[in-house]
N, C-alpha and C positions, 0 to 999 in steps of 0.2 A: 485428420488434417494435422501435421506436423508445423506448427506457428514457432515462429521467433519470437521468445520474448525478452523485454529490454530493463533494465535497471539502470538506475540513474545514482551515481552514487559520488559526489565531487570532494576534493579532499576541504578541507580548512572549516571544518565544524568545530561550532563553536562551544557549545553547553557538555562537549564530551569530546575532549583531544582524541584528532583519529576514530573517529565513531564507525566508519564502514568498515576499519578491517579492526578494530577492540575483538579480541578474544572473548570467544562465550562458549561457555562447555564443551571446549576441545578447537573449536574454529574461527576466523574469522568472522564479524558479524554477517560479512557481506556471503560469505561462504554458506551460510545456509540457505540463505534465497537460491543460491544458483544450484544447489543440491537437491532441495525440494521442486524446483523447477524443471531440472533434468528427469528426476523421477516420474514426473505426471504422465500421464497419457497423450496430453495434447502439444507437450512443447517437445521440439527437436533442436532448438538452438539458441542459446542465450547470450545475448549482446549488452555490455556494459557499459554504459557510458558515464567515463569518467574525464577527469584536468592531471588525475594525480596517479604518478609513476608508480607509487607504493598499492596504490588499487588496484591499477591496471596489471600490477605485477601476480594479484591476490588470483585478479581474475582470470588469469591466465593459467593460473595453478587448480584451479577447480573444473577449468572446462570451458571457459567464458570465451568467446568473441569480446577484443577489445574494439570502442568506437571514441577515439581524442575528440573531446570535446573543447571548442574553443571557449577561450580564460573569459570572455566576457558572458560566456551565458552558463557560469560559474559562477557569480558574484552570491554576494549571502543578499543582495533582493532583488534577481531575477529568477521571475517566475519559473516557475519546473514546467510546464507548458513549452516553453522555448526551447528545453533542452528535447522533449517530445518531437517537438516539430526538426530539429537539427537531425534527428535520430531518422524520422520518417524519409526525411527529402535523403539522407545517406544510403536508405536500402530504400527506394524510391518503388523498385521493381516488387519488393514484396505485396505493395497497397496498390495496385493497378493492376488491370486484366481482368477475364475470368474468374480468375482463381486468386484476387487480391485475398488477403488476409487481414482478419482484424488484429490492430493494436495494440500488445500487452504490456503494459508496465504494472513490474514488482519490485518496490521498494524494498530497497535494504535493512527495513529498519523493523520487517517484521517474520523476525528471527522462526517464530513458534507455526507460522503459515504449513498446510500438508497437502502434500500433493493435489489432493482429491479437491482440495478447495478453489486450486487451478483451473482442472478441469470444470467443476461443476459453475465457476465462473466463464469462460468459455464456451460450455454446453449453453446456459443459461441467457446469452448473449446473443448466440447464433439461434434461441427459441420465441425470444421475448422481442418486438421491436423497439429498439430504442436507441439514440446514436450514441453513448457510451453508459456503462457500467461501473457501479463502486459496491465495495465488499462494506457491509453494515454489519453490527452487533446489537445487540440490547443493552441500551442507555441503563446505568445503576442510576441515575437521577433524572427526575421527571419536571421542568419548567411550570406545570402547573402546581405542584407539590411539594418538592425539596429542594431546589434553586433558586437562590435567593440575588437580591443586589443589594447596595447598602447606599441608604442616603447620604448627603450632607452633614448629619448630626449622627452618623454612626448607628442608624437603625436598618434593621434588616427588613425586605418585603418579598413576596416571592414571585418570580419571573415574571410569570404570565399570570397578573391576576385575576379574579374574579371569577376563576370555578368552585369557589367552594368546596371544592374537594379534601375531603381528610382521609382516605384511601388510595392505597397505588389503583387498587380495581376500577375507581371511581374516574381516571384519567386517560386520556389517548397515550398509548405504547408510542416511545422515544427510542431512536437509534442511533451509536456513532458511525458516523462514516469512519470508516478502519482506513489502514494503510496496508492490505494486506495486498489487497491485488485491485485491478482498473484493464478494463477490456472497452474498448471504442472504435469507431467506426474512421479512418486515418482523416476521410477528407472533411470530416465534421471537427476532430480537434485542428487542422489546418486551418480552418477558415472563421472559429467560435471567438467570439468576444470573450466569454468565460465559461468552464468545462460545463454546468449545473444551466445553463442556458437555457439547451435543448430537450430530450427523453432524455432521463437519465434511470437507466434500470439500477436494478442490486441484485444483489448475493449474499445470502445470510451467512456468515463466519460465525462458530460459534467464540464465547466471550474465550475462553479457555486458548484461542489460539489467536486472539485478536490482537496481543501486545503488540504496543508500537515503543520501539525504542528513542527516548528523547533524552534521561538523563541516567546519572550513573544508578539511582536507585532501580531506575526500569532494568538497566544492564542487571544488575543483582537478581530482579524478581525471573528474567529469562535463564540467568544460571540456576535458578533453582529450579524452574520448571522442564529445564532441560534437561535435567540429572535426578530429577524427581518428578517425574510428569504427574498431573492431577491423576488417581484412579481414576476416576467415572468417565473423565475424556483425556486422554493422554493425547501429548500433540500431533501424532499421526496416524490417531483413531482415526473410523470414519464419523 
């Protein structure tokens, strides 16, 4: 199946001037996603949806289908949900019929993402029942063990108390939801109160390609990993 997948990527970020087209090891930030995107097996067209001219222009130069997004469901607190649903009712025809397709969004922001991890989000989607999909990693800190909160009087206590535990072995395994990829079923994010609602499957991403870009020090750790990929898992291992 050849799926359209969609990015969401609006100008006026805040914590990092210019965040979707910032230069990282050679390219636009936003230019990885739509590179690794094209590469996979499963996508044959990638639709951007952005507010801003200098994005649109980015995505246009990599291979993108542009999709104008209106300045209201752009604002810095409307939900990305909305920009989802703008996208869906815009290629309407691709989530209807027979042959509807499920709906992919890959965020811009997760530069180190590889091909395979599309796919097997994807495959995994169309295996597992469930009305949408998020790409997970392995949590470096565990709620019962090493995350704490702090009182009123400035003492620390830890999340979730009361197990007792003083080994990672001793605790239930914790995962980030990543921002790497999200595959769902169109008329279930149409119609959801909120995404996590309903089934929600996953996708294991390993941690090594799980970066999500939010500030400049992330942008740093992606220049390095880009131009020195980890040995044991470089970012377009399998």
């Amino acid at each position: 199946m050849s799926i359209t997948a969609f990015v969401f990527a609006r100008g006026g970020s805040k914590g990092v001037k210019n965040k979707n087209i910032y230069p990282v090891a050679g390219k636009p930030l936003i230019g990885h996603t739509i590179v690794s995107a094209l590469a996979s097996q499963s996508i044959g067209q990638v639709v951007v949806s952005t507010d801003d001219a200098q994005i649109a222009d980015v995505a246009h130069e990599f291979g993108a289908t542009v999709l104008l997004r209106p300045a209201e469901l752009a604002a810095d607190t409307t939900p990305e949900v909305l920009a989802w649903r703008h996208a869906i009712q815009s290629f309407a025809a691709l989530f209807s019929g027979e042959h509807a397709q499920p709906f992919v969004s890959l965020p811009a922001t997760s530069p180190l993402r590889a091909p395979q991890d599309i796919d097997a989000a994807v495959e995994r989607f169309n295996a597992v029942p469930c009305d949408i999909l998020f790409g997970i990693s392995p949590a470096h800190r565990n709620p019962y063990l090493n995350m704490v909160t702090i009182d009123d009087r400035g003492l620390i206590h830890i999340a979730t108390p009361g197990s007792g535990a003083v080994r990672r072995q001793d605790v239930p395994p914790m995962y980030d939801v990543t921002t790497c990829v999200y595959v769902g079923n169109a008329n279930y994010i149409q119609s959801c109160g909120r995404l996590m609602e309903g089934r929600v499957g996953h996708v294991m991403i390993p941690t090594e390609r799980a970066l999500d870009i939010d500030t400049y020090y992330d942008l740093h750790l992606a220049e390095l990993l880009l131009t020195h990929p980890f040995p044991h898992l470089a970012p377009n291992s399998p």
